[in-house]
C-alpha positions as a Markdown table, in Angstrom:
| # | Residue | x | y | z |
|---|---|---|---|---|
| 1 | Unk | 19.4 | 117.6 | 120.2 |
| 2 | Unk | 20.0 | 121.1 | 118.1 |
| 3 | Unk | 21.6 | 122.6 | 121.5 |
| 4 | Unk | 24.3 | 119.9 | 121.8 |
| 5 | Unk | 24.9 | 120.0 | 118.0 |
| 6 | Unk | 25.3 | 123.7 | 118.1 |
| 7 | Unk | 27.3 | 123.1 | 121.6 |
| 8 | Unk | 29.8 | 120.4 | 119.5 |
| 9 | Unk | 29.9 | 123.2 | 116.9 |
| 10 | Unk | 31.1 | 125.6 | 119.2 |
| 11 | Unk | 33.6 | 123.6 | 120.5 |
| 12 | Unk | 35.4 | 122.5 | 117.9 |
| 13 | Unk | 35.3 | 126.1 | 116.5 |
| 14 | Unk | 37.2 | 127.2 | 120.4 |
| 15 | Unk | 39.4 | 123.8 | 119.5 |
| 16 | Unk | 40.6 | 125.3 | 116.2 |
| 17 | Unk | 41.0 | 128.7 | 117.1 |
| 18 | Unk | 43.3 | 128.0 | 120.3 |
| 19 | Unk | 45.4 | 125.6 | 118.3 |
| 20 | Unk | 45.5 | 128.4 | 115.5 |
| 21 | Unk | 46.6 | 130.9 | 118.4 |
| 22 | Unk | 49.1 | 128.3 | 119.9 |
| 23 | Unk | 50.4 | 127.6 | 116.2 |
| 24 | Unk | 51.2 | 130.9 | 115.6 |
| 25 | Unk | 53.2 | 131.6 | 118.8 |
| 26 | Unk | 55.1 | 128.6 | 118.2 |
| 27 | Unk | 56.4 | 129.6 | 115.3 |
| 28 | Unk | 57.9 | 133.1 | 116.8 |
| 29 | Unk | 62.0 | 132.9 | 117.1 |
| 30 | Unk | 62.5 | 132.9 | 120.6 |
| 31 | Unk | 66.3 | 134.5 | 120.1 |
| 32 | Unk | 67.1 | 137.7 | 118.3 |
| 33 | Unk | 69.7 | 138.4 | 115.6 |
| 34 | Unk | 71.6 | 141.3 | 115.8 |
| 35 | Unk | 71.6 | 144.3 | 113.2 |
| 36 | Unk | 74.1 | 146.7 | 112.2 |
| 37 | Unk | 73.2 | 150.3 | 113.5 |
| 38 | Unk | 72.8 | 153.0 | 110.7 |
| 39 | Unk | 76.4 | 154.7 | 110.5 |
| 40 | Unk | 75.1 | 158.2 | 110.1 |
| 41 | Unk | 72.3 | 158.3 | 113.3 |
| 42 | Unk | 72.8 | 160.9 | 115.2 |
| 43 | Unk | 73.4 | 161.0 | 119.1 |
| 44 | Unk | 70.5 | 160.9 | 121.5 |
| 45 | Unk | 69.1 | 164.2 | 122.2 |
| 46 | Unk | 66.6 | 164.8 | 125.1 |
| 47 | Unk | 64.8 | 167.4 | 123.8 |
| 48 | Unk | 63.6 | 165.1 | 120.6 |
| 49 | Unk | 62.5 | 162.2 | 122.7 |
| 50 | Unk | 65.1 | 159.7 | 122.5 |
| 51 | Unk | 65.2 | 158.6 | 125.6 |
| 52 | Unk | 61.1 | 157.9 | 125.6 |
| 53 | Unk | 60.3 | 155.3 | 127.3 |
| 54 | Unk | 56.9 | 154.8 | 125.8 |
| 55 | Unk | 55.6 | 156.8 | 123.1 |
| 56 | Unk | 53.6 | 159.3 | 125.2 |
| 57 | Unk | 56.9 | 160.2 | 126.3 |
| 58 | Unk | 58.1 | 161.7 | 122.9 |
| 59 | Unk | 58.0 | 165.4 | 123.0 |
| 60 | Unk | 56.1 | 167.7 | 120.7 |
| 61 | Unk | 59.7 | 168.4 | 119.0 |
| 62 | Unk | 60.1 | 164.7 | 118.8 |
| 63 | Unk | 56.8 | 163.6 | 117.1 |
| 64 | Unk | 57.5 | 166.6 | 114.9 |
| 65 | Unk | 60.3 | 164.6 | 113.6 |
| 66 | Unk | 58.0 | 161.0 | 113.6 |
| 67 | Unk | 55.4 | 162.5 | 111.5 |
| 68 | Unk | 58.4 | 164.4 | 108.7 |
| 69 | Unk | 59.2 | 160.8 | 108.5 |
| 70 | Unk | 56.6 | 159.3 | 107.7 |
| 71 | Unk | 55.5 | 161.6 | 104.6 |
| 72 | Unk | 59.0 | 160.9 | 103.6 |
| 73 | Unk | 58.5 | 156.8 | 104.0 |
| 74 | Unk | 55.5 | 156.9 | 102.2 |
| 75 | Unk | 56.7 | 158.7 | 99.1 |
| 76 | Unk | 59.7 | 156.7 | 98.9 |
| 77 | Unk | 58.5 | 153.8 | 100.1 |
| 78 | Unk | 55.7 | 154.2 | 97.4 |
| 79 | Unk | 52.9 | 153.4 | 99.5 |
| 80 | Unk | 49.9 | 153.6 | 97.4 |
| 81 | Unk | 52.0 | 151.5 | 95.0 |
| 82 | Unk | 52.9 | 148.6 | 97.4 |
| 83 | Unk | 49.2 | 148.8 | 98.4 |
| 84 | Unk | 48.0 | 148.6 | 94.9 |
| 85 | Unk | 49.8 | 144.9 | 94.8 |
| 86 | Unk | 48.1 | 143.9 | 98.6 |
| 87 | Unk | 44.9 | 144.8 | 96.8 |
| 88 | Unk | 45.2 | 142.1 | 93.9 |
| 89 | Unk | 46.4 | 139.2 | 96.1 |
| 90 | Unk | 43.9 | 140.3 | 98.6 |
| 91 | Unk | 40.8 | 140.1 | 95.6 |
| 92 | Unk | 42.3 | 137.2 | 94.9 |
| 93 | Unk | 41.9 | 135.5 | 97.6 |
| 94 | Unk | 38.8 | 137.6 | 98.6 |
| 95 | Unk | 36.2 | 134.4 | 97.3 |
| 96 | Unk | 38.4 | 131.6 | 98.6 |
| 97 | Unk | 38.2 | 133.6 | 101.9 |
| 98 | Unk | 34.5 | 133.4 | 101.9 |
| 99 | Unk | 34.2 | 129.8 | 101.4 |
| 100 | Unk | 36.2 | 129.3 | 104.8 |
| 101 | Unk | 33.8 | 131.9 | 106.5 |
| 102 | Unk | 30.9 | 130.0 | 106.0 |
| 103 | Unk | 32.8 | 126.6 | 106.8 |
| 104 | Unk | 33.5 | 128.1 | 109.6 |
| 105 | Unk | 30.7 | 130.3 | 110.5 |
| 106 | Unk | 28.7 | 126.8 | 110.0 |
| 107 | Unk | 30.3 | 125.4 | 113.0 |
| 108 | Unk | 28.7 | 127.8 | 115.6 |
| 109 | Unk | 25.6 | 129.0 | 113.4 |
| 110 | Unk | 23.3 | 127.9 | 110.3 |
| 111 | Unk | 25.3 | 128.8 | 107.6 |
| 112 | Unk | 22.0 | 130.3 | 105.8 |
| 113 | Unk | 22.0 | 133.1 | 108.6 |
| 114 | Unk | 25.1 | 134.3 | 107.5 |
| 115 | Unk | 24.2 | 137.3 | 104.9 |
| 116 | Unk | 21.6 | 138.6 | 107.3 |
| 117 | Unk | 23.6 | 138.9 | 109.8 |
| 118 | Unk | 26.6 | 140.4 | 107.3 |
| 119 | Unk | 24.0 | 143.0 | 106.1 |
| 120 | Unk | 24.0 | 144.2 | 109.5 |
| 121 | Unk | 27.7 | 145.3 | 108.6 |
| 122 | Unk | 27.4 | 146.6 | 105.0 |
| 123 | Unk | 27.3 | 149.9 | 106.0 |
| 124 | Unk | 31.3 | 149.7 | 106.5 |
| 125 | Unk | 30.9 | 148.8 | 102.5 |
| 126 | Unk | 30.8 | 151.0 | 99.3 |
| 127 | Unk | 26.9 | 150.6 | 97.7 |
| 128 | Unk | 26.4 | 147.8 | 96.0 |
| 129 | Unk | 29.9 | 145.9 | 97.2 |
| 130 | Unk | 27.5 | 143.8 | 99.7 |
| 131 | Unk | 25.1 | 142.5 | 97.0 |
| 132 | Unk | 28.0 | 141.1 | 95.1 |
| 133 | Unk | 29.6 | 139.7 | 98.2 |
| 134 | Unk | 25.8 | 138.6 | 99.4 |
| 135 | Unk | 25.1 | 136.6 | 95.9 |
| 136 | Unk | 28.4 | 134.5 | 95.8 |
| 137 | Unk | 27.9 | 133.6 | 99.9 |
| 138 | Unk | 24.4 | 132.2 | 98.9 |
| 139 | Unk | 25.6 | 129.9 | 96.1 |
| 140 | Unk | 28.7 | 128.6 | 98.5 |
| 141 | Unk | 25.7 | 127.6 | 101.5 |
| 142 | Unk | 23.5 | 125.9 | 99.1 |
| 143 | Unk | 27.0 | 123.9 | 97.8 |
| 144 | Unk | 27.9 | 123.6 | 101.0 |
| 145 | Unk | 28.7 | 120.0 | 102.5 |
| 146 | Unk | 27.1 | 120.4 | 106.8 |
| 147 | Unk | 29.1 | 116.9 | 107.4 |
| 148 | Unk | 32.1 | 117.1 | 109.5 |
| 149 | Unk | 33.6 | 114.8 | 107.8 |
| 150 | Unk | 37.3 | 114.8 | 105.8 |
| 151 | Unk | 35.9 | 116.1 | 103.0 |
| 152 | Unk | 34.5 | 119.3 | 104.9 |
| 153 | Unk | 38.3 | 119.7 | 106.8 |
| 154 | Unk | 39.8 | 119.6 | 103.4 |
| 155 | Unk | 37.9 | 121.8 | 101.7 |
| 156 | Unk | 37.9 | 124.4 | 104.8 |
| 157 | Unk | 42.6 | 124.0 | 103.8 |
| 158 | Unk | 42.5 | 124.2 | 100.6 |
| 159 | Unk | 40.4 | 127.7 | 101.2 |
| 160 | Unk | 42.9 | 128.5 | 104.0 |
| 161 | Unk | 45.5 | 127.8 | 101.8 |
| 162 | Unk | 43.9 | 130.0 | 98.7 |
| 163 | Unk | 43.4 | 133.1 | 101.3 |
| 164 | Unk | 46.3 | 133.0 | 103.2 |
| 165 | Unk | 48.3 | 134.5 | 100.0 |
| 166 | Unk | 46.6 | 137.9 | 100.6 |
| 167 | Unk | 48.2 | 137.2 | 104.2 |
| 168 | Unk | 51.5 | 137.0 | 103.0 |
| 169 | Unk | 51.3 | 140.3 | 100.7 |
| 170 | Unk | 50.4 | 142.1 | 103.4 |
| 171 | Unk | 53.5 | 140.6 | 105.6 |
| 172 | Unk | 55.3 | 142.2 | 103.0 |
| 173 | Unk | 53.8 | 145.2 | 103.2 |
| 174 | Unk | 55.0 | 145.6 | 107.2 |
| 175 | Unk | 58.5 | 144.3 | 106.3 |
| 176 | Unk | 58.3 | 147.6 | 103.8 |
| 177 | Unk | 56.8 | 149.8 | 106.5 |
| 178 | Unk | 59.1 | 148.5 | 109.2 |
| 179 | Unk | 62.4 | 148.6 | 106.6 |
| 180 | Unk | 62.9 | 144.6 | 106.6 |
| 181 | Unk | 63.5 | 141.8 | 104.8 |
| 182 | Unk | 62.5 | 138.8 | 104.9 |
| 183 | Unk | 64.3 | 136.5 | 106.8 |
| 184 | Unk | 61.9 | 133.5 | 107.9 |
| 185 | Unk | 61.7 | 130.4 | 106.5 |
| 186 | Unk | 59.7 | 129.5 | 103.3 |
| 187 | Unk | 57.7 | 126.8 | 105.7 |
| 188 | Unk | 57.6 | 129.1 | 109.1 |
| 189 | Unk | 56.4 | 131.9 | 106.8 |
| 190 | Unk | 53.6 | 130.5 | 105.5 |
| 191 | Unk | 52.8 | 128.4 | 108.9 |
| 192 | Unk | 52.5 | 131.3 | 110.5 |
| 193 | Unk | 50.2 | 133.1 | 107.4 |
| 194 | Unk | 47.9 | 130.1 | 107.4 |
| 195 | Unk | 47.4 | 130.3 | 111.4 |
| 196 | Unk | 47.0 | 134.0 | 111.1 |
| 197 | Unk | 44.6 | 133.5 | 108.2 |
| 198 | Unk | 42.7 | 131.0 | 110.6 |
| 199 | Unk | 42.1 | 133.0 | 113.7 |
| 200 | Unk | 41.3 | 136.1 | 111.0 |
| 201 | Unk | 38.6 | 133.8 | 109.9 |
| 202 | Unk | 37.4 | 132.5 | 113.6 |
| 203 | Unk | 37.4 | 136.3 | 114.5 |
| 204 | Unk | 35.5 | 137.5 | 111.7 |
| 205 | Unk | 33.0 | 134.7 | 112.2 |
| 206 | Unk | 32.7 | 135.8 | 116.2 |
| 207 | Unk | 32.0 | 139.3 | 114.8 |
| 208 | Unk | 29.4 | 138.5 | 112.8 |
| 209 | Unk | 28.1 | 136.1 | 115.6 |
| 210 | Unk | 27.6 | 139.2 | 117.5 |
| 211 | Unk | 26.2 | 141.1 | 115.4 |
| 212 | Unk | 23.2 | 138.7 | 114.8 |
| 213 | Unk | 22.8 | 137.3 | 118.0 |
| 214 | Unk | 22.9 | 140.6 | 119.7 |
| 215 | Unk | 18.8 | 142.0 | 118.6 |
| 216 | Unk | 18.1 | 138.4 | 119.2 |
| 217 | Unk | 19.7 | 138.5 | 122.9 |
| 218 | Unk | 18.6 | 141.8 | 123.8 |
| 219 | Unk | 14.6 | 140.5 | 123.4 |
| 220 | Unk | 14.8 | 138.2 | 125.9 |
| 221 | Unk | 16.1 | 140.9 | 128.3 |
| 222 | Unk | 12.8 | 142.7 | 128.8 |
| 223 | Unk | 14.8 | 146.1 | 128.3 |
| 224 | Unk | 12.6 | 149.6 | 127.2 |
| 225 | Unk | 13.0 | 150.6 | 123.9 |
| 226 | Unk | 15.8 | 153.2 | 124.8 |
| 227 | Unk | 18.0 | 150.7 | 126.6 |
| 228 | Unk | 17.6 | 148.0 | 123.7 |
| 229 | Unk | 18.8 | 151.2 | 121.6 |
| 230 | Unk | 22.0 | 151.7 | 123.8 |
| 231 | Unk | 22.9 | 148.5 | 124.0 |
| 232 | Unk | 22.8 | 147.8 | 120.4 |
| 233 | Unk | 25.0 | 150.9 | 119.6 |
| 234 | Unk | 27.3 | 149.4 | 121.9 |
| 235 | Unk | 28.2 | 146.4 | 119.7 |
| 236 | Unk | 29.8 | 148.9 | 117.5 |
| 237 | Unk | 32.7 | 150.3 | 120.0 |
| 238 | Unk | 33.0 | 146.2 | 120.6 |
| 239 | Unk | 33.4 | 145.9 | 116.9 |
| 240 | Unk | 36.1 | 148.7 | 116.8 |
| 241 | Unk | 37.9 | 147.4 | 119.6 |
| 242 | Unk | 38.0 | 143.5 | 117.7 |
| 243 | Unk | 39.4 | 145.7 | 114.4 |
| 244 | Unk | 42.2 | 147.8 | 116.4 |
| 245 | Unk | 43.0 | 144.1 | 118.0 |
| 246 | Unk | 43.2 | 142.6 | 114.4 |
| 247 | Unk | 45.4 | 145.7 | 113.1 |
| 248 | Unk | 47.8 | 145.2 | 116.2 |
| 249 | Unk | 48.2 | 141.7 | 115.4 |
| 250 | Unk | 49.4 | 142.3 | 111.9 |
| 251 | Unk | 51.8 | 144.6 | 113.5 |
| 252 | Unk | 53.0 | 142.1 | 115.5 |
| 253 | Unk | 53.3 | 139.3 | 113.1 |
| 254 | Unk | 53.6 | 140.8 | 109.8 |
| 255 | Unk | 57.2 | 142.1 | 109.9 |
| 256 | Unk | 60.2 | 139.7 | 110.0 |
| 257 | Unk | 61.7 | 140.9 | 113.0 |
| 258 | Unk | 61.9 | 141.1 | 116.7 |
| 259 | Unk | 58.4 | 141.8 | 117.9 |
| 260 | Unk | 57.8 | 144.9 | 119.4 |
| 261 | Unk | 56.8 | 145.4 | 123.0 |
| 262 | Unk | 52.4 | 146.3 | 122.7 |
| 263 | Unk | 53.0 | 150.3 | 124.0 |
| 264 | Unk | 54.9 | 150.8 | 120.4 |
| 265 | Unk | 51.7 | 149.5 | 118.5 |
| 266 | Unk | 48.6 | 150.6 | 119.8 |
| 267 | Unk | 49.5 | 154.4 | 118.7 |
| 268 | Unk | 49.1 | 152.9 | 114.8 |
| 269 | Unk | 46.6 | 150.5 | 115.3 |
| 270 | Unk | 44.1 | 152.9 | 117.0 |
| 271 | Unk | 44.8 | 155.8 | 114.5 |
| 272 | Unk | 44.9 | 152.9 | 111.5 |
| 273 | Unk | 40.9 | 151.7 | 113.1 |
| 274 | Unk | 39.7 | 155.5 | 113.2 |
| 275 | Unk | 41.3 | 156.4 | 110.1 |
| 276 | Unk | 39.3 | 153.6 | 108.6 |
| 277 | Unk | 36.3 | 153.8 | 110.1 |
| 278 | Unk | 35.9 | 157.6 | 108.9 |
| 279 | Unk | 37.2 | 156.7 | 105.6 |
| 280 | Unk | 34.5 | 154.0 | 105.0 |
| 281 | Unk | 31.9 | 156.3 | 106.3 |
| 282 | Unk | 33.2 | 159.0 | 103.6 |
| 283 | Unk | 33.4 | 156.9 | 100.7 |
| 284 | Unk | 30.2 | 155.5 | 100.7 |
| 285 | Unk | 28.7 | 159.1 | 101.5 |
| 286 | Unk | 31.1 | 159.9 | 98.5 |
| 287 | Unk | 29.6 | 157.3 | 96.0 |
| 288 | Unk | 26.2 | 157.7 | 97.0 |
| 289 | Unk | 26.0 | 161.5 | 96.7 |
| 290 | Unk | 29.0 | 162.6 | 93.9 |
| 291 | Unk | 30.0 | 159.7 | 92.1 |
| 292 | Unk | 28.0 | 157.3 | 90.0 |
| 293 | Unk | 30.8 | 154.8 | 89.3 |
| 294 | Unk | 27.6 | 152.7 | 87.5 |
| 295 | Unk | 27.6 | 155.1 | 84.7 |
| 296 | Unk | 31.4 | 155.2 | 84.0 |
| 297 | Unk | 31.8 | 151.2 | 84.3 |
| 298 | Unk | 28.4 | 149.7 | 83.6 |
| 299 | Unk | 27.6 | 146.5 | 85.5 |
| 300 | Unk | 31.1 | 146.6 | 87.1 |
| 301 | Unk | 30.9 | 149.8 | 89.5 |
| 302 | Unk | 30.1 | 148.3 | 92.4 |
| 303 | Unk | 32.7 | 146.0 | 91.5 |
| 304 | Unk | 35.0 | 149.2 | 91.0 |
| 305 | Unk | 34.1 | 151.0 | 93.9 |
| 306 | Unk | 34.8 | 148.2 | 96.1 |
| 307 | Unk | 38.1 | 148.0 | 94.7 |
| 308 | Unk | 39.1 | 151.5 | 95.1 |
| 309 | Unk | 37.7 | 150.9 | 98.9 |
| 310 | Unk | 40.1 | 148.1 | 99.2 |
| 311 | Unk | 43.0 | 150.3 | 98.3 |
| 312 | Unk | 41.9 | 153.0 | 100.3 |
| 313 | Unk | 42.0 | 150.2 | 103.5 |
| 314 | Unk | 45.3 | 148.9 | 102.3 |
| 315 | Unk | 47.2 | 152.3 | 102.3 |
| 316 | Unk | 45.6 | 153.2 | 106.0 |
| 317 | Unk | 47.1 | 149.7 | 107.5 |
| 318 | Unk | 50.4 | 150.5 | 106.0 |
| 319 | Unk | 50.9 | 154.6 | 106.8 |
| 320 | Unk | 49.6 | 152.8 | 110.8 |
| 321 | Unk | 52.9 | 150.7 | 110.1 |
| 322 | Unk | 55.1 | 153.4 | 108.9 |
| 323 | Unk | 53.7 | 155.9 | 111.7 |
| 324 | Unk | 54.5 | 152.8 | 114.4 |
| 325 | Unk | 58.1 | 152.1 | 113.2 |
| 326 | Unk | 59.4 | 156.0 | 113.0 |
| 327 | Unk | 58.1 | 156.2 | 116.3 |
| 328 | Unk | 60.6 | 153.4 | 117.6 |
| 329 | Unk | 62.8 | 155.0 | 115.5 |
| 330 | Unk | 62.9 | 158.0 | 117.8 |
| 331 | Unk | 64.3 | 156.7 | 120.7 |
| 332 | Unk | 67.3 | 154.9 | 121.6 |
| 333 | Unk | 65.4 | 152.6 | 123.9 |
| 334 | Unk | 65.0 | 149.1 | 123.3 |
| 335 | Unk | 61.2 | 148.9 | 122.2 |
| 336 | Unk | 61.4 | 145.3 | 121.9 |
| 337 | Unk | 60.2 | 142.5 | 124.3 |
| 338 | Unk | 62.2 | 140.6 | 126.3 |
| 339 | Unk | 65.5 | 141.8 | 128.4 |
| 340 | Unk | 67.1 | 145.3 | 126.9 |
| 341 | Unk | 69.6 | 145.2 | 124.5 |
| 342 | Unk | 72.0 | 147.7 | 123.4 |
| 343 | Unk | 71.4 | 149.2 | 120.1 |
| 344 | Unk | 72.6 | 146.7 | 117.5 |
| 345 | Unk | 71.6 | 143.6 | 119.0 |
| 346 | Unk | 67.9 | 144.2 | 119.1 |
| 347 | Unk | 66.9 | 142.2 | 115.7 |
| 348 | Unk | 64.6 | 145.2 | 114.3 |
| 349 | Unk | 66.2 | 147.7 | 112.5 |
| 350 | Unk | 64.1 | 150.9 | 113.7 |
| 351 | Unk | 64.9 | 149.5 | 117.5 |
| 352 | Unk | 68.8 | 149.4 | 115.8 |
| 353 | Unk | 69.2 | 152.9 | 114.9 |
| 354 | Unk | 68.0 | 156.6 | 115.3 |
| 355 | Unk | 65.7 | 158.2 | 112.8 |
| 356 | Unk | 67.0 | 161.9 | 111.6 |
| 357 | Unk | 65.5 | 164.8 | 112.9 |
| 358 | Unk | 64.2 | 167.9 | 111.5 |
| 359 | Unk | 66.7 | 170.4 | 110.8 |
């Protein structure tokens, strides 16, 4: 009996996800609208990269020119400002996010597994961030309702609809990185922000899944102690690999504009996932060994320090926009999907023009 409730648990988890998946790609324009080229763009010049295909292509001379850029965009784009905002919108919607993650996480697991199985990721935290997250997570499984009934499913949207707003801040962030403005519908916007907040949620419930299952797995394999070791230092490369998938998605849907063909993105995705990894691994070592944030705010520096980690997250995913966009902006190529287009007619503005080059 528990394996076939756990089985219909599992499936209508897969059920919601694909539709999610589906939902989303429906609501992609399947035409593009065409954009005025920058006046002042200079011609295409070989020897900067602007006839790269791909963006192993560019030239040394070229990414030169990508990375000047870049620290240009993000001082006048004012970055750490813009990320400032995702932050609030994301802490607001941080607790309504974890009320869908147990929801959800309850349709594959026992939702009273959860934090043990989080713990295994709090080293990706700042100290003490994961006791707060831990305590609110315990009183949302002992309110929880286990019936899949209507009142489950409409609790589960009305905490998809609370969380999807930190969605839709940082949508806005990538139409800043990518120099666009919004030109999606009021309703297609936030369709396609709830179904991206959805299959955010189903992932994040797979990757804590893993995590827990994993130890559990590996005991019934009958492995030596080293092996056991290996394979459980594996799950973190699989873990990596979910995040730079995650990252490339936001790429993909967060700016209002033509999507860009997969070779353009996975240059600021993986440096955005290794960037954040080291960063996390730094400012923990950082508040555990220099600062004491708990005797500068009291009871409300672990609060502050996750914060500040937020931030710190926030800024990383949009410099990984701002690095992918100047690196369309290099060539003349069309970077977007679908048949070529002549500059102009591409629907992105950084596929519509020529960034400037170093003098």
């Amino acid at each position: 009996m528990p394996n076939a409730l756990h089985a219909g648990r599992l499936l209508t988890a897969v059920t919601i996800m694909v539709a999610a998946v589906a939902a989303v790609a429906l609501t992609q324009d399947t035409h593009r609208k065409p954009v005025t080229p920058l006046p002042g763009a200079r011609r295409a010049d070989d020897g900067h990269g602007r006839h790269a295909e791909v963006p192993e292509a560019i030239p040394l001379t070229g990414l030169r020119d990508v990375l000047w850029r870049v620290a240009h965009e993000v001082v006048n784009d004012r970055v750490t400002l813009i990320a400032a905002g995702v932050t609030f919108y994301l802490l607001l919607a941080l607790f309504p996010a974890l009320a869908a993650l147990v929801s959800l996480y309850g349709l594959v697991a026992d939702p009273i597994t959860i934090s043990d199985h989080l713990r295994q990721l709090a080293g990706l935290l700042p100290p003490g961030a994961f006791d707060l997250l831990a305590e609110q997570i315990k009183g949302l499984v002992e309110r929880r309702d286990s019936a899949l009934g209507i009142t489950f499913f409409f609790g589960l949207a009305i905490a998809l609809w609370s969380t999807h707003s930190g969605t839709l801040a940082i949508f806005d962030a990538m139409n800043v990185a990518y120099e666009e403005r919004e030109k999606r519908s009021f309703i297609r916007l936030n369709l396609i922000g709830l179904c991206f907040t959805l299959c955010a949620m189903l992932s994040a419930v797979v990757m804590v899944t893993l995590v827990g299952v994993m130890p559990v797995v590996l005991s019934y394999l009958w492995l030596d102690q080293f092996n056991e070791h290996m394979a459980l230092l594996l799950r973190w490369p699989f873990l990596l690999l979910v995040v730079v998938v995650a990252v490339t998605a936001v790429y993909r849907f967060g700016p209002s504009r033509a999507p860009a063909k997969l070779r353009w993105m996975t240059w600021g995705a993986v440096l955005t996932t290794v960037a954040w990894s080291a960063m996390s691994i730094g400012f923990s070592f950082y508040l555990q060994h220099f600062a004491n944030y708990n005797a500068t705010y009291g009871t409300l520096g672990a609060l502050i320090g996750f914060l500040i980690w937020t931030w710190l997250s926030v800024v990383i995913l949009i410099v990984g926009g701002e690095l992918n966009a100047e690196l369309e902006h290099q060539t003349a190529k069309d970077t977007t999907t679908g048949t070529p287009l002549p500059m102009g007619e591409r629907g992105a503005y950084v596929a519509d023009t020529l960034g400037e080059t170093v003098a």
